[in-house]
C-alpha positions as CSV (number, residue, x, y, z in Angstrom):
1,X,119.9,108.8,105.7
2,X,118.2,105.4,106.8
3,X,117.4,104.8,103.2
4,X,121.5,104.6,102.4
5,X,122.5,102.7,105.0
6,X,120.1,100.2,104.2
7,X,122.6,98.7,101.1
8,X,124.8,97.1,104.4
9,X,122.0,95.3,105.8
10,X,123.1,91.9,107.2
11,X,120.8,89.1,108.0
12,X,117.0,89.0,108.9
13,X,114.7,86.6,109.9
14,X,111.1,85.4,108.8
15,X,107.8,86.6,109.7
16,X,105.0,84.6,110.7
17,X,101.5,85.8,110.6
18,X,101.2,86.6,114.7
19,X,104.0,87.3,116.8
20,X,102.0,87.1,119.6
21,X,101.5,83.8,121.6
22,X,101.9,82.3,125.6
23,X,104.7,79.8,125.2
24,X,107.9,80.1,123.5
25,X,111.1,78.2,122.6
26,X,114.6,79.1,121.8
27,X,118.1,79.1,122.0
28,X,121.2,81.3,121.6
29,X,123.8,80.9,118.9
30,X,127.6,81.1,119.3
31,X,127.8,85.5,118.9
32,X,130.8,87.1,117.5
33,X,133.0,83.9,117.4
34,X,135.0,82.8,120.8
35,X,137.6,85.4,120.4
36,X,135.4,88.3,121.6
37,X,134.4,87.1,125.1
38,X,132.5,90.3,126.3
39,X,129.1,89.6,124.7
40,X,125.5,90.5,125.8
41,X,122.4,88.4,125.3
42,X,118.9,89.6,126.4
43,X,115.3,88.4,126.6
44,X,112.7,91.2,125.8
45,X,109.1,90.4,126.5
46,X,106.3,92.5,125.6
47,X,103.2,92.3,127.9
48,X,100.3,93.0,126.3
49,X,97.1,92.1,129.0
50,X,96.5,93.6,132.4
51,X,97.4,91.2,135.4
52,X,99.7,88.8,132.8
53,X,102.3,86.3,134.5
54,X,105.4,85.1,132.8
55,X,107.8,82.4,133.6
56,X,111.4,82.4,132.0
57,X,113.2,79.0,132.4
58,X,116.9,78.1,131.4
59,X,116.8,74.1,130.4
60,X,120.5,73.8,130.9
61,X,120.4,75.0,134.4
62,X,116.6,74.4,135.6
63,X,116.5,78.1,136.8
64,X,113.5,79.9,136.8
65,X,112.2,83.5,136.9
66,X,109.0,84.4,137.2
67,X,106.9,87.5,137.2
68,X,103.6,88.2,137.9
69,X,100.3,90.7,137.8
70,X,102.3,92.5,135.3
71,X,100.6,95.2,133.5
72,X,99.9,95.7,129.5
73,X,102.7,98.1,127.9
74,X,105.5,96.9,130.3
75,X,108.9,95.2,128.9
76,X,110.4,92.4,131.1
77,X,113.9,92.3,130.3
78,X,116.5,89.6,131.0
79,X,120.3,89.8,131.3
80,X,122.1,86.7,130.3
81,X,125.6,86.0,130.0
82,X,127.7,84.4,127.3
83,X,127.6,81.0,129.1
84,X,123.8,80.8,127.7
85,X,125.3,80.3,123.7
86,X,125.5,77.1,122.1
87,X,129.2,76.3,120.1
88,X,129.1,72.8,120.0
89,X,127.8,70.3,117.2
90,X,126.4,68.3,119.9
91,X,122.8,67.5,121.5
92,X,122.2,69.9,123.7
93,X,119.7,71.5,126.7
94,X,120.9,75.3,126.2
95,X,117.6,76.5,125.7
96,X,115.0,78.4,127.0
97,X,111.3,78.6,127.8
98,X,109.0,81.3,128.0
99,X,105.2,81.1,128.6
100,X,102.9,83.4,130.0
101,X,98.9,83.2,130.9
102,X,97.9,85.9,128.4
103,X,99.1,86.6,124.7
104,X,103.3,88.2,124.8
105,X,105.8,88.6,122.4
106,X,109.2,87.5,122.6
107,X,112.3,89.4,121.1
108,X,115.5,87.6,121.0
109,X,118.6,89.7,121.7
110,X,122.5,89.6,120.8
111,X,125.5,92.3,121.0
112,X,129.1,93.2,121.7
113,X,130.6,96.2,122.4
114,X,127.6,98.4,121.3
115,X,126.1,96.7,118.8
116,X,123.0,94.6,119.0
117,X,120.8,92.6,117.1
118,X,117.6,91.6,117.5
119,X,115.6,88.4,116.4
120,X,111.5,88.3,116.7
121,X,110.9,84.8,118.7
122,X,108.1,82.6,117.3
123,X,105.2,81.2,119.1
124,X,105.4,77.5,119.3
125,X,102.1,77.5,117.4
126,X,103.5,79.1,114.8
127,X,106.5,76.2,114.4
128,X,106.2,73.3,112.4
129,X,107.3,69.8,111.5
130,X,108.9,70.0,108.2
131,X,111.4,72.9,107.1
132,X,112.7,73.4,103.8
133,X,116.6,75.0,103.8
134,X,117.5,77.8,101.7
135,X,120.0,76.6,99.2
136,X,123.1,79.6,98.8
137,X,125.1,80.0,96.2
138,X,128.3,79.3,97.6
139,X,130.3,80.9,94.4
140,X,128.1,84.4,95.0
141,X,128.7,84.4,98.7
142,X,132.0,84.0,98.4
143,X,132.6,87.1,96.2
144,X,129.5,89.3,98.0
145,X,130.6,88.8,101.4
146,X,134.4,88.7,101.0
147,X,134.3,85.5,103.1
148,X,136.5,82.6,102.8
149,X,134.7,79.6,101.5
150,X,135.4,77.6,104.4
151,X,133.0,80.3,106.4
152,X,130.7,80.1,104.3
153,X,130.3,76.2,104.5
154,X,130.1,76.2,108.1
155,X,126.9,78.1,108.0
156,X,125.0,75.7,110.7
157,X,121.2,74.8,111.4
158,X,120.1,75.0,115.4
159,X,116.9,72.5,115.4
160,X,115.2,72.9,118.9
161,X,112.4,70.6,119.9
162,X,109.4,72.5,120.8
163,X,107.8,69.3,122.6
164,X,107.7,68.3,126.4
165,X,108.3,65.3,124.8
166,X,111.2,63.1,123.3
167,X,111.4,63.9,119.1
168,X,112.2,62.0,116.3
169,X,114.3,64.5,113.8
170,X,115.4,63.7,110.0
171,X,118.0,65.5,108.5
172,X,117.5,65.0,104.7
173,X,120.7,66.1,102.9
174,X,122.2,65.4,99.7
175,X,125.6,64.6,98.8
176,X,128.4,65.9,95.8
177,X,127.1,63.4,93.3
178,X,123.8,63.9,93.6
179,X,122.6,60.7,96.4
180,X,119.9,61.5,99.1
181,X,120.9,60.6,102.9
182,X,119.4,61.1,105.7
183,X,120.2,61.1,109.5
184,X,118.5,61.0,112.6
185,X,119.0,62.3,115.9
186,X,116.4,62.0,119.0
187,X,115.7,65.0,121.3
188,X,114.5,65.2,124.5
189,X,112.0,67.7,125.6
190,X,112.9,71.0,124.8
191,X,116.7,70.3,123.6
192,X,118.5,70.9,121.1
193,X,120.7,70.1,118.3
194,X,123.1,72.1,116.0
195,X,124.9,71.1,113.1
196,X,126.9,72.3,110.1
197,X,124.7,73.0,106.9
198,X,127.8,72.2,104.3
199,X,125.1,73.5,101.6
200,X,123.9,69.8,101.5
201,X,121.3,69.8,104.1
202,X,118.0,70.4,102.3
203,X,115.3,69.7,104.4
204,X,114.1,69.2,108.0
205,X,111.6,66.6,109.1
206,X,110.4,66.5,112.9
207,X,108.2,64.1,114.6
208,X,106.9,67.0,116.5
209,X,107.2,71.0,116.2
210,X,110.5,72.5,116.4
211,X,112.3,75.6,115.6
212,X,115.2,76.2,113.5
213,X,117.7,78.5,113.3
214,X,120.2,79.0,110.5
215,X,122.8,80.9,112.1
216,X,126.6,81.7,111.9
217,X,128.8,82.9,114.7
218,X,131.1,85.7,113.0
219,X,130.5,85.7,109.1
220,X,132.5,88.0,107.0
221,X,131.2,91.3,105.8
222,X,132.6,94.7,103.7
223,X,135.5,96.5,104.9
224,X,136.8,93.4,107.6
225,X,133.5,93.6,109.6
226,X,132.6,90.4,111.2
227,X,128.5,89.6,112.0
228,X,126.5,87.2,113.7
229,X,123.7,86.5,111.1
230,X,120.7,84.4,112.4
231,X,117.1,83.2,110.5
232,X,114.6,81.1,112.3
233,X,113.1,79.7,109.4
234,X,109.6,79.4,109.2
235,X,108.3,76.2,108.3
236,X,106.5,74.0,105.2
237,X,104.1,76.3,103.7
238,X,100.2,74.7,102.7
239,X,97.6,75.6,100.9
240,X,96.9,77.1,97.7
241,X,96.2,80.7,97.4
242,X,98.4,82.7,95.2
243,X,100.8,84.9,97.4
244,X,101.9,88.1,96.1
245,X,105.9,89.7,97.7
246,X,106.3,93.7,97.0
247,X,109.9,93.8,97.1
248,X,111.2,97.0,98.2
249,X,113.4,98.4,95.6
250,X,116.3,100.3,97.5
251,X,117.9,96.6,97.8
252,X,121.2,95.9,95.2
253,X,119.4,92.2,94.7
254,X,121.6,89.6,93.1
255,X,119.8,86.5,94.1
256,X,115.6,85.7,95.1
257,X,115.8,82.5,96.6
258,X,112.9,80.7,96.9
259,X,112.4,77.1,99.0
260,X,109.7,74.9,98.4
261,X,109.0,71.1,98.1
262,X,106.5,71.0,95.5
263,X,106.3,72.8,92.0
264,X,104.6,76.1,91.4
265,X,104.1,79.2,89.1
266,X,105.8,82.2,89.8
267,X,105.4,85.6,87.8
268,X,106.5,89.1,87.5
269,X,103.6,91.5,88.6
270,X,100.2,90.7,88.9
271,X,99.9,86.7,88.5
272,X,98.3,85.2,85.8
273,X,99.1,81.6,84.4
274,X,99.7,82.9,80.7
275,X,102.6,85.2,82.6
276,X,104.2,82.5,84.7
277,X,107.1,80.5,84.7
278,X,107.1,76.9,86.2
279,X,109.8,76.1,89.0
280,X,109.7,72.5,90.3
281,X,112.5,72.9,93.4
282,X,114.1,75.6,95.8
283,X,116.3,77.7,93.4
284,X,117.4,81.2,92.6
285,X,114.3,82.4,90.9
286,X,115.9,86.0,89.9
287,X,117.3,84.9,86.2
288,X,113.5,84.5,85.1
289,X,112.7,88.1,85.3
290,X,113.4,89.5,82.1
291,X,114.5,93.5,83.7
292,X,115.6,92.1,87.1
293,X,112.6,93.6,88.8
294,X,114.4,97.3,87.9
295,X,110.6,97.9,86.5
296,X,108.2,96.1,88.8
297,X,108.8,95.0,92.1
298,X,105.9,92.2,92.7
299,X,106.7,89.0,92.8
300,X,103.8,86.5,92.7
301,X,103.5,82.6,93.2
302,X,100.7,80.4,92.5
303,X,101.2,79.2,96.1
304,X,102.4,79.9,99.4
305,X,106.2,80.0,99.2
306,X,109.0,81.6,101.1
307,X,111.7,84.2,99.4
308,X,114.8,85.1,100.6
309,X,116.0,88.3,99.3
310,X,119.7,88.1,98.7
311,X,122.1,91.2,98.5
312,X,125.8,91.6,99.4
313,X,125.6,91.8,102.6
314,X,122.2,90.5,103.3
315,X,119.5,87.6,103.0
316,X,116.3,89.2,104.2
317,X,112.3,87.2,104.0
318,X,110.5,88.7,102.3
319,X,106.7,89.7,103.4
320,X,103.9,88.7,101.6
321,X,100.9,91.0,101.7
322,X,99.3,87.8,103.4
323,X,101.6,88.4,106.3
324,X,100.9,92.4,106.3
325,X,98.9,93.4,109.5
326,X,97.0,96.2,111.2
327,X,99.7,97.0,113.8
328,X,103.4,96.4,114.4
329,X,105.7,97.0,117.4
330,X,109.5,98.2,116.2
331,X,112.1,97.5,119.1
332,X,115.2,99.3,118.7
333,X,118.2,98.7,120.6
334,X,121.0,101.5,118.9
335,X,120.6,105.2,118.3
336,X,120.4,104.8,114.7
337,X,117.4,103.1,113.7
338,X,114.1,102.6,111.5
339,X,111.3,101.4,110.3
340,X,110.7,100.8,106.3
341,X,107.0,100.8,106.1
342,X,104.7,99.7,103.0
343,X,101.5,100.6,102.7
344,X,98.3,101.0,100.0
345,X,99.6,104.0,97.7
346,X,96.1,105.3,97.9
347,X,96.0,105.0,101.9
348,X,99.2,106.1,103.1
349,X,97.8,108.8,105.2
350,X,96.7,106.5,107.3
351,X,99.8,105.1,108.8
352,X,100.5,106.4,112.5
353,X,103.3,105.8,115.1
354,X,102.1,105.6,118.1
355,X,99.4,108.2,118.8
356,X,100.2,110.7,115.9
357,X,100.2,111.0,112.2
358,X,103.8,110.1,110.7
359,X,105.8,113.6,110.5
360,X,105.3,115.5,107.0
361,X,108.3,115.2,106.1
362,X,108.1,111.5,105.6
363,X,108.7,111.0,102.2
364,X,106.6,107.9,99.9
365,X,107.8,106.1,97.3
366,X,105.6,104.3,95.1
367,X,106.4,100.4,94.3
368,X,105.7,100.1,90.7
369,X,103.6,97.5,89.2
370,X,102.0,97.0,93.4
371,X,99.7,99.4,94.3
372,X,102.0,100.1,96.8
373,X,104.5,102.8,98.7
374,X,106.8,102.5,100.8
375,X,108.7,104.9,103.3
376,X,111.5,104.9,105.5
377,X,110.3,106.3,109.3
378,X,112.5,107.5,112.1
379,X,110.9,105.4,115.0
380,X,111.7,105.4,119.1
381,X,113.1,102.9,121.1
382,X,109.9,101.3,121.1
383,X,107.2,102.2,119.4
384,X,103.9,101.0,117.6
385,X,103.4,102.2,114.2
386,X,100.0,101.0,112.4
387,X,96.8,101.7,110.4
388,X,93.7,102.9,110.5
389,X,92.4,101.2,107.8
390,X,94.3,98.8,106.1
391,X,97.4,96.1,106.9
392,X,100.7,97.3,106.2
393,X,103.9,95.8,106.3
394,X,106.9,96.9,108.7
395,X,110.4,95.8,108.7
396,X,113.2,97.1,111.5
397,X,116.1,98.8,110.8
398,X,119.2,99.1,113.3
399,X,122.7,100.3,112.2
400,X,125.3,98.1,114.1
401,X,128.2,100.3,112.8
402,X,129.5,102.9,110.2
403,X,129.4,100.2,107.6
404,X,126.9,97.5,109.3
405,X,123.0,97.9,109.4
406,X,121.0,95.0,111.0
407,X,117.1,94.6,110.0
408,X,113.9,92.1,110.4
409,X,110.1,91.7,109.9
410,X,108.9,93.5,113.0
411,X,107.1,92.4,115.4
412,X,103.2,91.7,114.6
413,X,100.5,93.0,117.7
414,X,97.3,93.0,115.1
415,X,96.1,91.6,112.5
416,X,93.1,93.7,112.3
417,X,93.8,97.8,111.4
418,X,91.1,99.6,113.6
419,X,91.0,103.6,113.5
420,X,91.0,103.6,117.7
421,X,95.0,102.8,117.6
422,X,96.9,99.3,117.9
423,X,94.2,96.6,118.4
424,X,95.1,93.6,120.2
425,X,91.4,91.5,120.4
426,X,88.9,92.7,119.3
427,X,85.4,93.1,121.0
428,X,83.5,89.7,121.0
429,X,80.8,87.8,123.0
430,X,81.6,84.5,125.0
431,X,78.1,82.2,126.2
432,X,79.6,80.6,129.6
433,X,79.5,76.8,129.9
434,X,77.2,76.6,133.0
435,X,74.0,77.9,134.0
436,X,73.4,80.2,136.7
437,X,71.4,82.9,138.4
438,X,71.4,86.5,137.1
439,X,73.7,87.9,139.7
440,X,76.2,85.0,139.8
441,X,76.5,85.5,135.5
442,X,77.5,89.1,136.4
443,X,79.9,88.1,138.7
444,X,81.1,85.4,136.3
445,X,81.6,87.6,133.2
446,X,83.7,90.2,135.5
447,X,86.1,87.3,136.1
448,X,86.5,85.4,133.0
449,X,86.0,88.7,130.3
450,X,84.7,92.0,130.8
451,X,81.1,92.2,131.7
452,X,77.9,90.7,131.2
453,X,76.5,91.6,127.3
454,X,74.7,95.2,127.0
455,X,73.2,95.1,123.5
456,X,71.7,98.7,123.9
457,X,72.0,99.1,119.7
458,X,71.0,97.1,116.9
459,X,74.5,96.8,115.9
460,X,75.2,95.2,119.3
461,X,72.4,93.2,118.9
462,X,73.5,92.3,115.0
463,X,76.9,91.4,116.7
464,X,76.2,89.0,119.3
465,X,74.2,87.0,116.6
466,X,76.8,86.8,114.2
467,X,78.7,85.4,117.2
468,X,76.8,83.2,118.7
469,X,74.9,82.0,116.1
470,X,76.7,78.0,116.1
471,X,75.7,78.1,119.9
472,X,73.4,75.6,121.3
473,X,70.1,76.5,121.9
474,X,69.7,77.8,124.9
475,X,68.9,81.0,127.0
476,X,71.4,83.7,128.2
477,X,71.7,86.1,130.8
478,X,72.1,89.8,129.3
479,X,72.7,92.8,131.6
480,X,69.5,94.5,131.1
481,X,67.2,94.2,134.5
482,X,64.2,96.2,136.0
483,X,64.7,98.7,138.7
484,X,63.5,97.3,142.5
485,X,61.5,100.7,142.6
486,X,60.4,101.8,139.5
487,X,60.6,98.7,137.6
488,X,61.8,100.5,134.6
489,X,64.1,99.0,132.9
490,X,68.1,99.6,132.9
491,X,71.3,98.6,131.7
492,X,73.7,97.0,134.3
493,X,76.9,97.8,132.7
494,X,80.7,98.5,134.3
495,X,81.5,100.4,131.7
496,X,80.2,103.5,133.1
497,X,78.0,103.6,129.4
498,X,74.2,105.1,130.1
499,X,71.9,102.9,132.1
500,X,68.6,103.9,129.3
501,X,67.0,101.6,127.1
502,X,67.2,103.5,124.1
503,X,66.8,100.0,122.1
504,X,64.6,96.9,123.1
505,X,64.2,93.4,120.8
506,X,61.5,92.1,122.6
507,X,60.0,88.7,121.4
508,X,56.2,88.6,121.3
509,X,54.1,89.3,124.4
510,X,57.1,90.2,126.3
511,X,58.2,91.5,128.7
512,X,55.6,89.8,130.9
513,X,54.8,92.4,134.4
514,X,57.7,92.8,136.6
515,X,56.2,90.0,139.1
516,X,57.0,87.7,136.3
517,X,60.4,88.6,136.0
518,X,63.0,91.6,136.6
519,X,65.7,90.1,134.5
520,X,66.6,90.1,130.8
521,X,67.6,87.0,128.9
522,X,68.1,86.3,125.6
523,X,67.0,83.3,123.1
524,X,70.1,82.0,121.7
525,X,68.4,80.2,118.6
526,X,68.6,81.7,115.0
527,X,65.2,80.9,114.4
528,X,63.8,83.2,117.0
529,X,66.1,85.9,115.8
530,X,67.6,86.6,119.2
531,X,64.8,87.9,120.9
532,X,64.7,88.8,124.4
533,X,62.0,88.0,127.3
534,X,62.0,88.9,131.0
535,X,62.5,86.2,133.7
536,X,62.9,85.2,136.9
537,X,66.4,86.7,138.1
538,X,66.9,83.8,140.2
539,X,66.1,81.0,137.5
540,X,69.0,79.5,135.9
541,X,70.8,80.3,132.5
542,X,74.1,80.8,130.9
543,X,75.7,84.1,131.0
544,X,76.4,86.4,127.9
545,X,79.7,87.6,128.5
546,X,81.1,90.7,126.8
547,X,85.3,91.6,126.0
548,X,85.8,94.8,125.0
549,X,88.4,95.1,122.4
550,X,92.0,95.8,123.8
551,X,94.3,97.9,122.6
552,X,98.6,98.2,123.3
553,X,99.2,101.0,125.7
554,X,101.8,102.6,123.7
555,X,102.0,105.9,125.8
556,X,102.2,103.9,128.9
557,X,105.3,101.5,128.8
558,X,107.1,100.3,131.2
559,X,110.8,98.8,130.8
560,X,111.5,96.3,133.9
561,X,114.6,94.5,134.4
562,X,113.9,91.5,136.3
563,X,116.5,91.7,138.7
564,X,113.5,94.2,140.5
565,X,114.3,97.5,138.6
566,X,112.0,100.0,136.4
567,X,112.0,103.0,133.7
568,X,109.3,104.5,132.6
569,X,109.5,105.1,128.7
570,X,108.5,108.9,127.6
């Protein structure tokens, strides 16, 4: 069923490569035009870490909200009223910002009467300086959409200054006959500024990050539905790797827009440069596949580039496989929703939601000319869905009505796929920045990561030279000591894992007799391989600190308004 309704999707935003971050910017657009006043706007944060404190505050206002020692798996949710939209074509300080002492994510909520829409908030460090605007075709819009052209031309751009700082902004546009303009505007920290697009405006250019939004209040659908589409656009792409786009092939596509400033290959399939066509500007780049991708659906540039997949009644980013990931969190807010997952053809067994296989009933689809499949996956009200093995690529799916289906990139937890369940960090070793006594590194690692390092295996030991292996030269404090009364040596760990030395790495003529030295410590130079010696417990040297890798506590979340209230998710 989720696969039909997907022909009425609306408007979707991109995805950047981690949704997770500490400090966020953004802003409401006008919802569902002035003439429905009874509209809902919410703030859903995902708390990922233990003991994690977040701070919500309103620029236009100065209030703040803050909450602290939250735990990982709870969602902070905040009511906010219409009053918190921006209308006007006007600077402007309706915006909000979120940070937060550990990694969150931020999802970006809009509705009226029933129907919501949800928008996956970048990280500031994900923003950018320079934006390139998707250039529609106003004479295909206006027959797709049933809109009237003077909707359509009143698309607008919401540019919000990510700085604490005043920011230079250039609006590069150009005009009916062809002339470049340009205008600037100033904003202060953390304002905003939203204008009308007209279809001239064809680039962005920021003294400092920002986010922008293109974004319209109530635009014409099918059947006399009326939607509020928004895009945060992601910004200038670099670099030159070739990207590669499976394109799901349930979509009625009339247009692929790409935007870029610079000229590139792009080809059908596999890319190749005996394949590939040359494009030199943003343009529709559909017309240069010979069977309209009815016969392969990958699209591949000789650079980084962003698509916009174009359908009546949708303009949806398309992911790259560079922007896949190990783990995804879908965040529904209607009955009717989904999750349209791609995956390695030969690995699609490995896809879970939550803690469990996907149903058997889930039924693959292979994306020819990819390598890939995709599937369309019944999904809770929150959820993880992920991979054991490989990154896959997850878009949500919410129907709004009978006739109007809402979707997005979901939100990305992971990058790396890990067969334990969602993995937020992985495990990794961290040398502190002072020396110290034995006992006070112990104490130190419990604070600042997990515990001080146990390297009771080769691999451990393999690990912890891989990591610190640009270190200075120094000497570090592991966790392995002697015993007071036997002198044998142990493991100190908090981990509850087995005290015995079933693995030593001893350097030679060590360890020296236990009135030499009950402690362990480490030689942090790669031309000593690592090796251990005893030592003085009381002599000073920098601790070896240990994180355990973290995982999203699916089974274990928490909904919290933060008005004081709380639900406990089955």
């Amino acid at each position: 069923m989720l696969a039909l309704l997907l022909t009425a999707l609306m408007f979707s935003r991109g995805l950047s490569m981690d949704s997770r971050g500490t400090s966020f910017t953004t802003a409401f657009p006008e919802n569902i035009a002035f003439y429905f006043p009874k509209t809902y706007n919410l703030l859903k944060i995902t708390v990922l870490f233990n003991d994690t404190a977040v701070n919500i505050t309103s620029l236009a206002n100065g209030n703040s909200t803050t909450k602290s020692g939250v735990s990982n798996g709870t969602i902070l949710t905040l009511n906010l009223t219409k009053d918190v939209e921006e209308y006007r074509f006007v600077p402007s300080n309706k915006s909000f910002r979120i940070t937060s002492n550990k990694n969150i994510t931020v999802l970006s909520v809009s509705g009226w009467e029933g129907r919501f829409q949800s928008h996956v908030v970048e990280p500031d460090q994900n923003l950018g300086t320079v934006y390139q605007v998707p250039l529609l075709n106003i004479q295909f819009t206006n027959n797709q959409f049933q809109a009237p052209a003077t909707l359509l031309f009143n698309l607008r751009l919401m540019i919000i200054n990510a700085a604490d700082k005043d920011n230079t902004v250039t609006i590069k546009k150009v005009d009916p006959s062809g002339q470049s303009l340009e205008d600037k505007v100033t904003l202060g920290p953390l304002s905003l500024i939203q204008i009308k697009t007209n279809v001239s405006v064809k680039e962005i250019n920021a003294e400092f990050n920002v986010s922008v939004i293109l974004t319209h209040p109530c635009l014409d659908g099918i059947n006399c539905s009326c939607n509020m589409v928004r895009s945060q656009l992601k910004p200038q792409s670099s670099g030159d790797q070739i990207a590669t786009f499976p394109v799901p092939p349930i979509f009625n596509i009339t247009q692929i827009q790409v935007t870029t400033k610079r000229p590139f290959r792009v080809a059908q399939g596999v890319y190749s440069v005996q394949n590939s066509i040359t494009v030199y500007n943003s343009t529709d780049i559909l017309p240069l596949f010979s069977n309209n991708l009815n016969q392969n659906f990958l699209i591949s540039t000789s650079v980084p580039v962003t698509l916009h997949l174009i359908s009546p009644g949708l303009i949806l980013d398309i992911m790259s496989t560079s922007m896949f990931s190990g783990c995804f969190l879908v965040d529904f807010n209607s009955t009717q929703s989904g999750a349209l997952v791609i995956a390695n053809t030969s690995s699609t067994s490995g896809v879970q939601i939550n803690d469990q296989p996907l149903a058997s009933n889930v039924m693959w689809r292979i994306l020819n000319g990819t390598g890939f499949s995709w599937a369309m996956v019944e999904a809770q009200q929150i959820g993880t869905i992920w991979h054991q093995t490989d990154k896959i690529g997850v878009y949500m799916i919410e129907r709004l009505d009978i006739w109007t289906i809402y979707g997005s990139p979901a939100i990305t937890l992971g990058m790396t796929p890990d067969r334990s369940g969602c993995l937020l960090n992985s495990e990794n070793f961290v040398l502190g920045d002072d020396k110290m006594s034995w006992s006070l590194s112990r104490e130190y690692c419990m604070e600042t990561a997990d515990e001080l390092a146990t390297l009771n295996t080769l691999d451990n030991q393999n690990k912890l030279s891989l990591y610190l292996a640009q270190e200075e030269v120094t000497d570090g404090w592991i966790s392995l000591r002697r015993s007071l009364y036997s002198t044998n040596w142990y493991w100190k760990s908090e981990d509850h894992s087995p005290p015995n030395v079933t693995f030593t790495y001893w350097a030679y003529g060590q360890p020296e007799k236990p009135e030499k030295g009950l402690c362990a410590s480490i030689s942090l130079d790669t031309p000593t391989k690592f090796m251990w010696k005893s030592a003085r417990c009381c002599s000073e040297n920098k601790p070896v600190c240990f994180n355990r890798p973290k995982y999203f506590s699916f089974n274990k979340t928490v909904h919290q308004m933060l008005n004081g209230s709380s639900e406990e998710s089955a």
